[in-house]
Backbone as ProteinMPNN parsed JSONL, in Angstrom:
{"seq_chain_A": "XXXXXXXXXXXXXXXXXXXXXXXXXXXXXXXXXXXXXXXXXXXXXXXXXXXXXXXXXXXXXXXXXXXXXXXXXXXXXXXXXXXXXXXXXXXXXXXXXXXXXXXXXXXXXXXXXXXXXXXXXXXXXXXXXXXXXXXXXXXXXXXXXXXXXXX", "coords_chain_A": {"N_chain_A": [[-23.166, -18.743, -25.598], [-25.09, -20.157, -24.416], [-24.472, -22.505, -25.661], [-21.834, -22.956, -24.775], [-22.34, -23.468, -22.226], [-23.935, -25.828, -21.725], [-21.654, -27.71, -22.954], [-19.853, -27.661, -20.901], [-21.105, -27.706, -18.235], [-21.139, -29.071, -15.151], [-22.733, -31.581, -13.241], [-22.459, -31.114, -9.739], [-21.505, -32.475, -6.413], [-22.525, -32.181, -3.424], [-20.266, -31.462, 0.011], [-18.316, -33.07, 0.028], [-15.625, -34.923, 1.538], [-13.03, -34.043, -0.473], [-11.777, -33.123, -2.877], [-10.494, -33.165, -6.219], [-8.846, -31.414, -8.524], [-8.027, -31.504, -11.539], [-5.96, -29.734, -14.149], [-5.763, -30.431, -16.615], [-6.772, -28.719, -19.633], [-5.053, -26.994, -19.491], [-2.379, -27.035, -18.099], [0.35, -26.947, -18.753], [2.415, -24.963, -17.449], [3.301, -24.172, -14.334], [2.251, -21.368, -13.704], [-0.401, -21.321, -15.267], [-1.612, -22.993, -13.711], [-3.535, -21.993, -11.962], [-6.067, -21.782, -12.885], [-7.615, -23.683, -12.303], [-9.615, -24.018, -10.66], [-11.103, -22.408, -10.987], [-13.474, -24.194, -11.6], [-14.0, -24.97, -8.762], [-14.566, -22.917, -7.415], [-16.955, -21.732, -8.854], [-18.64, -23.626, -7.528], [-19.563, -23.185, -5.485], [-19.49, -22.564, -1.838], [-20.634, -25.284, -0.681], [-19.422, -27.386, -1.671], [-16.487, -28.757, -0.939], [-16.189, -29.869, 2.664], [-15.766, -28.156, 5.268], [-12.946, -28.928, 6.43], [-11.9, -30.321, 4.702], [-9.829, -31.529, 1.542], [-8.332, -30.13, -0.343], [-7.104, -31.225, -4.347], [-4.784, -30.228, -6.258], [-3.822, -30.962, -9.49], [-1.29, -30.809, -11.818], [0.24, -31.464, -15.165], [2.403, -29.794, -15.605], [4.956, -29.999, -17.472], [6.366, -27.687, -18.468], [7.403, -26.979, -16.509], [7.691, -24.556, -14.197], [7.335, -22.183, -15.418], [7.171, -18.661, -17.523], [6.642, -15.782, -16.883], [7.499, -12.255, -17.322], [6.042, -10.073, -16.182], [4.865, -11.418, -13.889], [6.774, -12.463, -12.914], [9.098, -12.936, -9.644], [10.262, -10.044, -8.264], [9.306, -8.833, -9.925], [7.375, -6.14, -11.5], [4.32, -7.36, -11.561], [4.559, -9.148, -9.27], [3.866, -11.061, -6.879], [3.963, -11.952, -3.432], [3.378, -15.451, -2.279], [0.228, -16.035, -0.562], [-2.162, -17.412, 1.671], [-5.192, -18.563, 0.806], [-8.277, -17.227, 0.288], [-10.255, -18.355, -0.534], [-10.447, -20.833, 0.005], [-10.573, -21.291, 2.377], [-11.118, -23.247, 5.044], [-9.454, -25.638, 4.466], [-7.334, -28.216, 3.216], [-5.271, -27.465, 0.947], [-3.116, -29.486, -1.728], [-1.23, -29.932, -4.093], [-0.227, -31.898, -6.576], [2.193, -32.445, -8.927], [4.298, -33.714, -10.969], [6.577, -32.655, -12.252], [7.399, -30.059, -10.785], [9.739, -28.053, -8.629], [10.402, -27.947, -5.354], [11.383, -25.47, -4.505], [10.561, -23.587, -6.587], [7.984, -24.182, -6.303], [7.597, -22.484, -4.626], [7.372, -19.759, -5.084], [5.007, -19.299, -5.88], [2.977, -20.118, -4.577], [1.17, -20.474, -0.908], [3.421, -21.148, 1.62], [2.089, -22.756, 3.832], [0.886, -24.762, 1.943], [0.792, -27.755, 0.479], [3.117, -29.696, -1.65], [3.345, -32.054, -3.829], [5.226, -35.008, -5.262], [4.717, -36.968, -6.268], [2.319, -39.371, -6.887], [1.496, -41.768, -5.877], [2.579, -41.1, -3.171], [0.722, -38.782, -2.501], [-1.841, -40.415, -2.275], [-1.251, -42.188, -0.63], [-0.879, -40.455, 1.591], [-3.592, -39.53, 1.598], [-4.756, -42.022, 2.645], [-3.872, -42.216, 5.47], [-5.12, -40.64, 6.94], [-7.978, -40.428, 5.631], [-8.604, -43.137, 6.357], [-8.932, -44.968, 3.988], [-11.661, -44.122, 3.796], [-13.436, -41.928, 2.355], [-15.563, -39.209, 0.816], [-15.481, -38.152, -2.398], [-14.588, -36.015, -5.093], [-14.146, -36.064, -8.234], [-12.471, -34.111, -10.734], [-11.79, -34.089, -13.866], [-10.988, -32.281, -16.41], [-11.06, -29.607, -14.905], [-9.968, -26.587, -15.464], [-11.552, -26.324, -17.441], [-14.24, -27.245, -16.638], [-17.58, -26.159, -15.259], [-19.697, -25.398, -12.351], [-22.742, -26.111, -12.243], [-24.488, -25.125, -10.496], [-23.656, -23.122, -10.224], [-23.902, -21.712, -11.796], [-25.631, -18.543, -13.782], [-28.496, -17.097, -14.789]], "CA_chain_A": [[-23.127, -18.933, -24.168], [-26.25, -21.443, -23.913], [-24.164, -24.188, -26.18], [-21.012, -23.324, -23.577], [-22.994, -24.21, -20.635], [-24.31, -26.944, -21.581], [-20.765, -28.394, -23.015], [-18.596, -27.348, -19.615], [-21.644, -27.385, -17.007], [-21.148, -30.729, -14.804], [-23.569, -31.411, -11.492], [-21.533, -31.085, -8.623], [-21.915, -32.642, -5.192], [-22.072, -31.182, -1.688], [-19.883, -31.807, 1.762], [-17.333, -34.416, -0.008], [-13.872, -34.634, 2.488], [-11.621, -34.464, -0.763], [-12.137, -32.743, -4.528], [-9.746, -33.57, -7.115], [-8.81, -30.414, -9.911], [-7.549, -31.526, -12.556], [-5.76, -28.44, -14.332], [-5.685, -30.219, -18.173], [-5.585, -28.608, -20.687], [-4.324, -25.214, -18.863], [-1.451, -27.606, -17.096], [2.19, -26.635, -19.322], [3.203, -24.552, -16.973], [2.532, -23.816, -12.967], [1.589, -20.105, -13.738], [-1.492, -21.21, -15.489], [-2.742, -24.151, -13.105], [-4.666, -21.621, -11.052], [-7.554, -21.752, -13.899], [-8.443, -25.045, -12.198], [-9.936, -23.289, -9.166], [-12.713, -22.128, -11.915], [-14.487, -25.141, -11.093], [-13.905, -24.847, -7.085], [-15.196, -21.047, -7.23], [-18.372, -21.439, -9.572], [-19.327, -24.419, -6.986], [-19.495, -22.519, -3.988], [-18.954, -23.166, -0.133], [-20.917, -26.333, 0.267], [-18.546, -28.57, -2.673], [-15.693, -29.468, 0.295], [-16.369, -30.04, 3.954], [-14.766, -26.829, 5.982], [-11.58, -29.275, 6.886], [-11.108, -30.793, 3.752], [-8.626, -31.542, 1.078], [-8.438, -29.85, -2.223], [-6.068, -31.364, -4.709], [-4.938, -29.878, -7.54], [-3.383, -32.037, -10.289], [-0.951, -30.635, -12.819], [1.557, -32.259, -15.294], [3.674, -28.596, -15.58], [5.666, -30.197, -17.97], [7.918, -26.509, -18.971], [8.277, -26.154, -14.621], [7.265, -23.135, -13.759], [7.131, -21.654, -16.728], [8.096, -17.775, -16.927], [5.991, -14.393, -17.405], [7.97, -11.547, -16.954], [5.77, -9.109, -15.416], [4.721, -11.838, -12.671], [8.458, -12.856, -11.876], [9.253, -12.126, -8.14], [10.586, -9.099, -8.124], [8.958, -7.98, -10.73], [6.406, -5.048, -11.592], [3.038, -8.126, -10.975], [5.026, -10.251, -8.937], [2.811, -10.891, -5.342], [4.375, -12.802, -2.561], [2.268, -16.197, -2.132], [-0.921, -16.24, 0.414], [-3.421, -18.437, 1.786], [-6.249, -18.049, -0.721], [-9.193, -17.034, 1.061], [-11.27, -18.757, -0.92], [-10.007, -22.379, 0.036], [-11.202, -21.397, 3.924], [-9.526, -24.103, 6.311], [-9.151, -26.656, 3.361], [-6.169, -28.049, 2.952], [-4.769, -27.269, -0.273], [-2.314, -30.207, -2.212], [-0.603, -29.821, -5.593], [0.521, -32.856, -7.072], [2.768, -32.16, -10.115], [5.618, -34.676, -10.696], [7.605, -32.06, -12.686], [7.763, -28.928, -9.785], [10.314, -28.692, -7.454], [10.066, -26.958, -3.701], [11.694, -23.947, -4.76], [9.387, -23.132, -7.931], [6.516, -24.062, -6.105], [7.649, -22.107, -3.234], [7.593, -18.507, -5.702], [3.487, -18.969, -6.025], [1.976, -21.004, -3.363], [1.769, -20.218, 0.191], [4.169, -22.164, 2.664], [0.915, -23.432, 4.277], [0.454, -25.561, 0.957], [1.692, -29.253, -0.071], [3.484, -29.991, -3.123], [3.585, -33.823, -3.862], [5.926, -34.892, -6.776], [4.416, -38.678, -6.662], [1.097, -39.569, -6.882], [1.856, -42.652, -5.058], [2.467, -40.206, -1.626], [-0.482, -38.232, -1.911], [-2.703, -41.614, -2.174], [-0.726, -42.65, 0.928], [-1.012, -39.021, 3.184], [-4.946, -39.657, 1.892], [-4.924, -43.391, 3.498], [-3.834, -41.918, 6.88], [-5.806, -39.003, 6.961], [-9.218, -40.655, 6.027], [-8.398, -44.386, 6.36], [-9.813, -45.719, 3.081], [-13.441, -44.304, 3.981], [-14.078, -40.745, 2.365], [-16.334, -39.275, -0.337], [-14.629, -37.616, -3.532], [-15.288, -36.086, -5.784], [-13.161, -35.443, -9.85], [-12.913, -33.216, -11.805], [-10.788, -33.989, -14.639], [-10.864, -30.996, -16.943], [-11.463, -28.621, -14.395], [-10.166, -25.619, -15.792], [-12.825, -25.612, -18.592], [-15.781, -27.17, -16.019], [-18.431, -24.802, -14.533], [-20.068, -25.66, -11.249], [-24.046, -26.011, -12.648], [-24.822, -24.151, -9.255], [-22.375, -21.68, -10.751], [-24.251, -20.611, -13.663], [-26.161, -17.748, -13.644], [-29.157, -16.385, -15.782]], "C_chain_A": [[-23.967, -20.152, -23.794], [-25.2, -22.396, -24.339], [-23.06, -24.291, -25.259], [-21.41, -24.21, -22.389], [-23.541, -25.266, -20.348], [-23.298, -28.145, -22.231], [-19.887, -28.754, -21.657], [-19.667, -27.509, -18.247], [-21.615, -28.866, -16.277], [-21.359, -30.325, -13.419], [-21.792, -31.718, -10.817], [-22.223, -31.726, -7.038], [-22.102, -31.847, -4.135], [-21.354, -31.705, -0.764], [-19.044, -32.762, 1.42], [-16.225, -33.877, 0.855], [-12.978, -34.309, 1.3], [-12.206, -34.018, -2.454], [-10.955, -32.859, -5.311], [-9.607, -32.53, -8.362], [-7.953, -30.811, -10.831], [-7.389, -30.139, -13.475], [-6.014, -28.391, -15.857], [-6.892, -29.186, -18.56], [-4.967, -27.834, -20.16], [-3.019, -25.812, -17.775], [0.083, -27.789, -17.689], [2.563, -26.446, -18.095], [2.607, -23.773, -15.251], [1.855, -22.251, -12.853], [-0.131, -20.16, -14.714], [-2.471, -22.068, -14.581], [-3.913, -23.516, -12.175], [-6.091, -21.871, -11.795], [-8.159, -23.092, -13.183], [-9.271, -25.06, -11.017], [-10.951, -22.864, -9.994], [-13.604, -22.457, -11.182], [-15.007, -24.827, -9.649], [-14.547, -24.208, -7.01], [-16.531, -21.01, -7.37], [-18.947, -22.528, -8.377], [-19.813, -23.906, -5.718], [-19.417, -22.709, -2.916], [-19.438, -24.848, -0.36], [-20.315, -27.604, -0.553], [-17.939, -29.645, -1.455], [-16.232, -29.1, 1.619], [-15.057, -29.059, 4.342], [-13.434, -27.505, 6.075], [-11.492, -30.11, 5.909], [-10.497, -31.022, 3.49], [-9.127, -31.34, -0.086], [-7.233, -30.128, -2.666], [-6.296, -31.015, -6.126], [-4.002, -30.652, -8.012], [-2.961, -31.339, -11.409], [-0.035, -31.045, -13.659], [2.856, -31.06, -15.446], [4.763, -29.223, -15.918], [6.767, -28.919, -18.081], [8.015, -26.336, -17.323], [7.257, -25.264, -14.568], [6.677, -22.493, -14.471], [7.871, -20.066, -16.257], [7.434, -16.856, -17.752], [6.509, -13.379, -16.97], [7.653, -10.435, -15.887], [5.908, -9.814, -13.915], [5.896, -12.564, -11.772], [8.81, -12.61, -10.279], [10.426, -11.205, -8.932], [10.825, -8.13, -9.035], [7.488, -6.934, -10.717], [4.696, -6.193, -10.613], [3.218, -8.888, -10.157], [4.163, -9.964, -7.47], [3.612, -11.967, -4.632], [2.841, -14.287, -2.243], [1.401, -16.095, -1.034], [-1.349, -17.196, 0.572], [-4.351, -17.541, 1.103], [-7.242, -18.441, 0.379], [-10.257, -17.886, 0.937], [-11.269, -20.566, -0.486], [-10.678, -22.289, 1.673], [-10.569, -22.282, 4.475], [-9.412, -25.164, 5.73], [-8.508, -26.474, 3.058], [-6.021, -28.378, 1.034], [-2.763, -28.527, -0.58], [-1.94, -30.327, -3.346], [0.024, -31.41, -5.668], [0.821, -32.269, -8.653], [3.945, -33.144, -9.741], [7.302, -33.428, -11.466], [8.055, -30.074, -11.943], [8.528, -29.312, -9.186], [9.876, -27.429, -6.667], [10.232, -25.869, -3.738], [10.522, -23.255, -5.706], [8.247, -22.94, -7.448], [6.322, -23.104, -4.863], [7.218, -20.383, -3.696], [5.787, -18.812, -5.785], [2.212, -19.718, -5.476], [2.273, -20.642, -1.997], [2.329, -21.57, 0.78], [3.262, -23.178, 3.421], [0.519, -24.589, 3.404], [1.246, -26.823, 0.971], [1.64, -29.278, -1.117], [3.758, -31.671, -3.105], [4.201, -33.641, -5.464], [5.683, -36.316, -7.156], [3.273, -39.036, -5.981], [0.975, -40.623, -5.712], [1.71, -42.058, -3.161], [0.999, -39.736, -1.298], [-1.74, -39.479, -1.634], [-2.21, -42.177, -0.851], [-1.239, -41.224, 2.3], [-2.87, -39.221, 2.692], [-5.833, -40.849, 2.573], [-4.607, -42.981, 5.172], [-4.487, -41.422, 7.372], [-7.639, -40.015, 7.079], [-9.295, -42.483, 6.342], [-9.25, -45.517, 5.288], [-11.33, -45.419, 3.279], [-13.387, -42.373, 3.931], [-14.568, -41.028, 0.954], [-15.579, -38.036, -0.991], [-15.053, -37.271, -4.637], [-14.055, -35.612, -7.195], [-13.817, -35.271, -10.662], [-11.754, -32.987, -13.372], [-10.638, -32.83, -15.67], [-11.256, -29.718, -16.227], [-11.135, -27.24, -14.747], [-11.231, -25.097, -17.309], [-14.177, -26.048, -17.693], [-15.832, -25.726, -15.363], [-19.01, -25.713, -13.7], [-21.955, -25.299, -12.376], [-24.802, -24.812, -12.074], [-24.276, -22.796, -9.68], [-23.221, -20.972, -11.747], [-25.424, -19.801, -13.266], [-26.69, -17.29, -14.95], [-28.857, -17.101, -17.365]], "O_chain_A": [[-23.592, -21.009, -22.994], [-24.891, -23.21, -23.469], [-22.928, -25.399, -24.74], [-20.962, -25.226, -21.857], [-23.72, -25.742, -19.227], [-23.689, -29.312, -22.208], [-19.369, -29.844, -21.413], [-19.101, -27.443, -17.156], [-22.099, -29.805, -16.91], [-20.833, -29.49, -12.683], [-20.703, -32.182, -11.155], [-23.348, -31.398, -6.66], [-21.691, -30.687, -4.165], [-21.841, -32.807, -0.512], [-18.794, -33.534, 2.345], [-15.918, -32.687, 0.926], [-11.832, -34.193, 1.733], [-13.035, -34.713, -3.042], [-10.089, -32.378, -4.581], [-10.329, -32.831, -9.313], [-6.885, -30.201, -10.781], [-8.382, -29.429, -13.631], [-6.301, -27.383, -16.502], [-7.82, -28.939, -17.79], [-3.793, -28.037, -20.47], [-2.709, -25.157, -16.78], [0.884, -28.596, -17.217], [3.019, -27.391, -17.452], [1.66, -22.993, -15.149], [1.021, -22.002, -11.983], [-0.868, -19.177, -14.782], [-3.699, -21.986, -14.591], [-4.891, -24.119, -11.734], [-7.108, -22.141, -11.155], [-9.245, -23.495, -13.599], [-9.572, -26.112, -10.453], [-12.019, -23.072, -9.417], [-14.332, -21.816, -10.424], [-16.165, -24.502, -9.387], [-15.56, -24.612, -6.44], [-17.305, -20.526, -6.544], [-20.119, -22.196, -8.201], [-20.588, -24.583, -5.041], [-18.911, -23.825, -3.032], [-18.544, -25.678, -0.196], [-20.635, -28.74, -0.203], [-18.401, -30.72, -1.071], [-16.749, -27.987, 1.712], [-13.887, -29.101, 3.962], [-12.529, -26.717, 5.799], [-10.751, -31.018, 6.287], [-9.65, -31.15, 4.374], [-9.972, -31.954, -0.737], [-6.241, -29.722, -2.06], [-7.231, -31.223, -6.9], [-3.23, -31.149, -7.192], [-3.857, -31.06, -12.206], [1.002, -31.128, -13.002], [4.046, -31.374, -15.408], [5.677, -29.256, -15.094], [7.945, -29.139, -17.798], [8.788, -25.465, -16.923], [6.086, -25.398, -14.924], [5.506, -22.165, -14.278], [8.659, -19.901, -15.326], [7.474, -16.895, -18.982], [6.059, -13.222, -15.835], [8.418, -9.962, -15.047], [6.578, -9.358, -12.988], [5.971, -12.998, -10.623], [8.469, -11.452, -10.041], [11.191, -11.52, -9.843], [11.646, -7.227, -9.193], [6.634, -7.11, -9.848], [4.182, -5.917, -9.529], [2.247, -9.609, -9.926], [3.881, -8.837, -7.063], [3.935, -12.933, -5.324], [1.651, -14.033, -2.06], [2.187, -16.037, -0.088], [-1.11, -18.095, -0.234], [-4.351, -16.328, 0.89], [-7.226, -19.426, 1.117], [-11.042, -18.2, 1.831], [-12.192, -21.325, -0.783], [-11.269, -23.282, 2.098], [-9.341, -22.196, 4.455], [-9.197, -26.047, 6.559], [-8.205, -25.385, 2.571], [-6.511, -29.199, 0.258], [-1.708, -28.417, 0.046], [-2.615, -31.234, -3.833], [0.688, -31.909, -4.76], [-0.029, -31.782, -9.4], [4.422, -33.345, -8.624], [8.508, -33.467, -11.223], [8.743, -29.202, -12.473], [8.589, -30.506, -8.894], [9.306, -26.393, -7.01], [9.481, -25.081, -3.162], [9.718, -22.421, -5.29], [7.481, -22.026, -7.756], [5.274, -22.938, -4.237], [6.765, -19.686, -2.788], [5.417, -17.653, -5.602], [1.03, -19.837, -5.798], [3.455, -20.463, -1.705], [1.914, -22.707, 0.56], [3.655, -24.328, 3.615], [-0.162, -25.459, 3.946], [2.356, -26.84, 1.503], [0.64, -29.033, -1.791], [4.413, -32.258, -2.244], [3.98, -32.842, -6.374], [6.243, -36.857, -8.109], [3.16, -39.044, -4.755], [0.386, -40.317, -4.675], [0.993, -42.492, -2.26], [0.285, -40.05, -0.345], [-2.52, -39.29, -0.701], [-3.043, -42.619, -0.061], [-1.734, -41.238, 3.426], [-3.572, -38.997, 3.678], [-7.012, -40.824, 2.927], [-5.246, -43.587, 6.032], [-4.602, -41.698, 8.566], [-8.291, -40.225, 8.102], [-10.436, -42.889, 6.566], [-9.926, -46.499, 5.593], [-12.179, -46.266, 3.001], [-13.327, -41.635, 4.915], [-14.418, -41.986, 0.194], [-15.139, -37.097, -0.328], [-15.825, -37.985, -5.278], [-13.163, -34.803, -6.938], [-14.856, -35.648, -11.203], [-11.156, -31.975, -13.736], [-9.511, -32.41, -15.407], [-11.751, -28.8, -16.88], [-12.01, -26.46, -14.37], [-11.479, -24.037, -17.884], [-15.189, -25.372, -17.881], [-15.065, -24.805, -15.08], [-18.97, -26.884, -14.079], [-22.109, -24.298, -13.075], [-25.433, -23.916, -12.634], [-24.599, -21.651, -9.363], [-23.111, -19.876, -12.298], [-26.216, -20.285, -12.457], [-26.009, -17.082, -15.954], [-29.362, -16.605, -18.373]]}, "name": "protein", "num_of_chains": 1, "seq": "XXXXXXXXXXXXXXXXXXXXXXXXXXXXXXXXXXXXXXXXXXXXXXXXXXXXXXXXXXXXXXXXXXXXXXXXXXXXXXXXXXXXXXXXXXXXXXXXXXXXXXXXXXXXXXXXXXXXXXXXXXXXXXXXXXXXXXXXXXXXXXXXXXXXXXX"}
């Protein structure tokens, strides 16, 4: 556990407009990219500014991918939500290989899917006009929030 924490533990800021999750390695398939919310979680409220933008970043090369139990309209299957934990931060997926439908089975409707990097760098030029603070996290589903670690 000590040699974990001190491979995966990376300082974190406070109050940036705009965090960046990178999902590698856990980024095949859109049913694993949640692991990249790790990071987000262990950092706790004061990472993003209440009206934010969290973007998650996956290449979901197989799509979707496909676990039987969690299928819609299957035995684990859950209709998508707003995730409590995101609070009034807007939530943005960029994946170039999702489409609207796929992403529509495990994200709430409230969410943005971008399929070109190019866009989301543009909807983040309108939004803050070339003047916010950012912060990446490129392996985020193996970082830990420092703040995060406990005992």
């Amino acid at each position: 556990v000590k040699l974990a924490r001190q491979v995966y533990a990376t300082n974190t800021p406070k109050g940036v407009d705009v965090v960046v999750l990178n999902a590698y390695p856990k980024d095949m398939e859109m049913f694993q990219i949640d692991n990249a919310f790790g990071m987000y979680r262990s950092a706790g409220e004061g990472l993003v500014k209440d009206d934010g933008v969290v973007i998650l970043t996956s290449a979901c090369t197989l799509g979707r991918g496909y676990h039987a139990l969690f299928e819609p309209g299957m035995r684990l299957y859950k209709p998508p939500v707003k995730r409590k934990f995101l609070g009034n931060r807007e939530l943005w997926v960029y994946s170039p290989n999702i489409n609207k439908a796929d992403f529509a089975t495990l994200f709430w409707d409230g969410y943005t899917l971008f399929n070109r990097w190019d866009d989301v760098i543009e909807r983040l030029e309108e939004r803050y006009k070339k003047n916010c603070q950012m912060a990446i996290f490129p392996y985020s589903s193996l970082q830990i929030a420092e703040a995060g670690m406990k005992g």
